[in-house]
C-alpha positions in Angstrom: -18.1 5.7 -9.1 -16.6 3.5 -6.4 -13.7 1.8 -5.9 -13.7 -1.9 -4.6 -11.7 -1.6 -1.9 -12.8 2.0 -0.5 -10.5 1.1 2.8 -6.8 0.3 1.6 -6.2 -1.0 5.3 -8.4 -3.4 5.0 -7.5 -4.6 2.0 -3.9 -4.7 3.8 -5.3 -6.8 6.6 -6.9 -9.3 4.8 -4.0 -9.8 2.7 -1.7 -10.2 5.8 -4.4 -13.0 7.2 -4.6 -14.9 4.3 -0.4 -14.8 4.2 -0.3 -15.8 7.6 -3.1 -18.4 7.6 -1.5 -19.9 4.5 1.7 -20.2 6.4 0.7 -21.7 8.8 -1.3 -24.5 7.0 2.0 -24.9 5.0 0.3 -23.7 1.6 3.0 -22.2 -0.4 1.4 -18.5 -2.2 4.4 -17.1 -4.2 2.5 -14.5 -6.0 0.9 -13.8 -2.1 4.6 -13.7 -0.4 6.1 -11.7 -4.0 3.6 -8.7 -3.0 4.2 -9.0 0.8 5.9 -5.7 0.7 3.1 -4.0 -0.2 0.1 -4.9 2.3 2.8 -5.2 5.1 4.4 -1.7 7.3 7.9 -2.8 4.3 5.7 -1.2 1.7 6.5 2.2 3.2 9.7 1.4 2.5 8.7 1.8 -1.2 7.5 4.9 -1.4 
């Protein structure tokens, strides 16, 4: 069995792109910026 995201840092980083690009466009992602703690270094602050 595998997993779909085998590398959880990548996962993180293409989560923190997307965030980012969407800011800058101006696109508003609520859901995106709700889970920000968790692909950014704030979710080790949830652990």
């Amino acid at each position: 069995m595998t997993t779909a995201h085998a590398n959880p840092e990548e996962l993180r980083a293409i989560c923190r792109d997307t965030l980012a690009e969407a800011r800058r466009l101006g696109v508003k992602t609520p859901r995106l910026e709700a889970a920000e703690p968790y692909f950014t270094d704030g979710h080790l602050a949830l652990k």
